[in-house]
N, C-alpha and C positions, 0 to 999 in steps of 0.2 A: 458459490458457483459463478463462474463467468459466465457473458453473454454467449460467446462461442460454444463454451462445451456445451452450456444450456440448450442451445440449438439444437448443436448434435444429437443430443439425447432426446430432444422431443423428436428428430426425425428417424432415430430407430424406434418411434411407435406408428410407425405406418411406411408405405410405398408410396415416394416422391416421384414426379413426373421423371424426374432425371435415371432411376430405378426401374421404370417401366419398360423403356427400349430393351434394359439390361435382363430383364425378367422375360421378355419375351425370343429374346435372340436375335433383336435389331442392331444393338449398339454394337460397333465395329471395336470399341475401345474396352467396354468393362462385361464380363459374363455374370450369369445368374448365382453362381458360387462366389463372387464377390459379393454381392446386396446381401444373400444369403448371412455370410460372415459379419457384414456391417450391422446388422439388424439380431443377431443371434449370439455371434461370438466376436465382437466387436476388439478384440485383446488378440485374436488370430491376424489381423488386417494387416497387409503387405503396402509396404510406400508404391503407388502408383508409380508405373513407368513415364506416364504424362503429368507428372506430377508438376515441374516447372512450368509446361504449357498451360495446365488448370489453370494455375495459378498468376501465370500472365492474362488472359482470360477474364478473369475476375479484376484485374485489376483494370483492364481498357475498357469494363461496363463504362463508366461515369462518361466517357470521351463519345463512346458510340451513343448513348441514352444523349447527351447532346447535339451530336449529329442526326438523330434521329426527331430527336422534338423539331428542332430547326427546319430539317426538310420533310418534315409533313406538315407542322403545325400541333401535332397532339399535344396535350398537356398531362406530363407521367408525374402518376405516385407512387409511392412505395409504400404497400399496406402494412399494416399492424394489426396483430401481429404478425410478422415477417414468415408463418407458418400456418395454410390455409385447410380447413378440415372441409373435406367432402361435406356436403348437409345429411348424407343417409349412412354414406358409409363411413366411421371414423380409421379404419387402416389405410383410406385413400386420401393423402394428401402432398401439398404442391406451398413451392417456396417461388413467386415468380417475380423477376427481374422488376413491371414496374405492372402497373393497372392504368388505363384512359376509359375517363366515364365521358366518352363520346356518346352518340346516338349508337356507333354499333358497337358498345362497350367493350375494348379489347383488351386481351393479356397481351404485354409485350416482354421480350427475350429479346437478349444482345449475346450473340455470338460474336468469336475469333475464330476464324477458320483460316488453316494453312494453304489448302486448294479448293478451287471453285471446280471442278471436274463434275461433282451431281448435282451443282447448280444450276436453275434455268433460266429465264429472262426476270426481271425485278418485275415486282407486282404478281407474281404467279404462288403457285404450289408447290411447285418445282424444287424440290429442295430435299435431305434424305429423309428415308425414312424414323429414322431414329427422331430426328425433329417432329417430324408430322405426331409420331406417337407423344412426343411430349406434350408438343401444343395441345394435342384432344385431351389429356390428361388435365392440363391447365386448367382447359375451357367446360374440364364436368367437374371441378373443384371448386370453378370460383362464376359457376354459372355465365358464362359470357359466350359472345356470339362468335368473337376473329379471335384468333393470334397473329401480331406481328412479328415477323425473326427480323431485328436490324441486325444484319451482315457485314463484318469486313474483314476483307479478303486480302490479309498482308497492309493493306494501306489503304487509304481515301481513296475514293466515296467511299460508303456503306451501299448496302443494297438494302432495298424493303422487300422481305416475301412474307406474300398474307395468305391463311388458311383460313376457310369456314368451319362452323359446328358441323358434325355430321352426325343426330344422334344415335343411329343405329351403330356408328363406328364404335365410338363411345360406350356405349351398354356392351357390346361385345369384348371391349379392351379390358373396361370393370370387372364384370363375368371374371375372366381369364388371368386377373389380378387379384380378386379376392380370395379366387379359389388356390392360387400359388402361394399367396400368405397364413391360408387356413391348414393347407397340406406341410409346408416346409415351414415358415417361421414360428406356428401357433405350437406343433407339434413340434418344432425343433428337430426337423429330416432333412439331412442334406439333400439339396435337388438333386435329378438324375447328372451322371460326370459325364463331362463331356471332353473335351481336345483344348479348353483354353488352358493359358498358362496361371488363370486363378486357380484351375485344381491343381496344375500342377505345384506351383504354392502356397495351396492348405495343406493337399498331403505330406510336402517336406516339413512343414512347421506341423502339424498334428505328426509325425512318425519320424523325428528326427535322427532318431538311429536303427538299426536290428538287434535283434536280441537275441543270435545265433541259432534261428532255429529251423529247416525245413517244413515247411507246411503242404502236408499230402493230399494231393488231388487226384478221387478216383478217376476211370473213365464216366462220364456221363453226365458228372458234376456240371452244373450250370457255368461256372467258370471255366473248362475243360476249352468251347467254342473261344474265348476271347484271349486265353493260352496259345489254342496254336492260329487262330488270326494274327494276331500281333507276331508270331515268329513267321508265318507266311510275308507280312506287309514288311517287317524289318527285312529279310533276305534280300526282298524282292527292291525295296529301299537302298539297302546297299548296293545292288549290282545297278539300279540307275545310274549312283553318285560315282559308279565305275565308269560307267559309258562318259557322262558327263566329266568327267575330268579329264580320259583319254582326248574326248575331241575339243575339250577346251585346248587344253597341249596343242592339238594338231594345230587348232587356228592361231594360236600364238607363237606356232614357228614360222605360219604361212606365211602371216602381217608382219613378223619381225619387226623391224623399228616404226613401220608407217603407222595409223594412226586403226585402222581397224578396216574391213570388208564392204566395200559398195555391191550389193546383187545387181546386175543388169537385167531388165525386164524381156 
């Protein structure tokens, strides 16, 4: 077995920092039916749409982890093994960018990020939530006080944002992670469905085709309500995309060749 799939496989025995956001319904990018499959039915797993960006990503770590020792001073390792086990609980564990055995011994993470938009000033907190959740993950896996995110934002500089422990954060994140991995991946139950485009990607690959058959629903059936929802929201769906198109028309005969609508205040 190679070093990589060996990886892969020890990190479908537990929830990775990078899986938490996703498990809770932070991460803008991946949903809880993705981890879900990664960890259970690992053979259903769909090519990530950011898949290219991941993986630019991964490759500008070494460039930013330079730019970041430089401008602070830390001196980063990269532990071994390269997959960190919680010390109580073994389903919680964390793969982190580097470790500095400073006095306030820190996890450090090198992001690529395309926009700075929930960014805030360097040195701060400020930064999303999907990270903050990671970082506290890091920081109850490998006991340590900060996390730093070196940041870069399209190009040079980097940004430094540091987060402290918080342990009550923390016990509560655990809590809500152990108890997701005991209900869904112990028991193997799909988490509840929601509107990303992961279900709608298991479902096509779990139910590839039909098998010509009507399935009868009484009145009353539990499914009965999410029947006529969905044909209420679709009607009601299409008649916006109605509106919406008519008065897009309108303004693209108004502007004609100019460039688009200035409102005057």
């Amino acid at each position: 077995m190679d070093d990589r799939k060996e990886w892969l496989e020890q990190r479908r025995k537990g929830l990775g920092a990078s899986d938490e956001a996703a498990v809770l319904g932070l991460n803008p990018h991946r949903s809880p039916i993705e981890v879900w499959i990664d960890k259970v039915h690992p053979e259903l797993a769909q090519p990530r749409e950011d898949e290219d960006f991941l993986e630019f990503g991964t490759e500008v770590e070494a460039p930013i982890e330079r730019r970041y020792v430089r401008d602070t001073g830390n001196k980063v390792y990269h532990p071994s093994p390269a997959i960190i086990i919680h010390p109580k609980y073994p389903e919680i564990i964390c793969t982190p960018d580097g470790l500095c055995d400073s006095p306030e011994r820190i996890v450090v993470e090198y992001k690529f990020e395309r926009y700075s938009d929930n960014f805030g000033d360097q040195g701060t907190d400020e930064i999303p939530d999907h990270f903050l959740v990671q970082g506290a993950h890091q920081m109850a896996c490998t006991d340590r006080n900060r996390v730093d995110f070196g940041v870069l934002h399209g190009a040079p500089p980097i940004r430094v944002y540091r987060a402290h422990r918080d342990l009550q954060l923390e016990a509560q994140l655990i809590d809500r992670l152990r108890a997701w991995w005991s209900d869904y991946v112990v028991k193997q139950l799909e988490p509840p469905i929601d509107s990303s485009t992961g279900w709608t990607q298991y479902l096509a690959k779990k139910y590839p085709r039909n098998v010509g058959e009507m399935l009868k629903v009484k009145a009353g059936d539990a499914i009965e309500n999410s029947v006529r929802t969905y044909a209420i929201a679709k009607r009601a769906l299409d008649e916006c995309e109605l509106v919406v198109d008519k008065h897009k028309n309108q303004l693209r005969a108004f502007i004609g060749d100019r460039d688009g609508i200035l409102l005057a205040d």
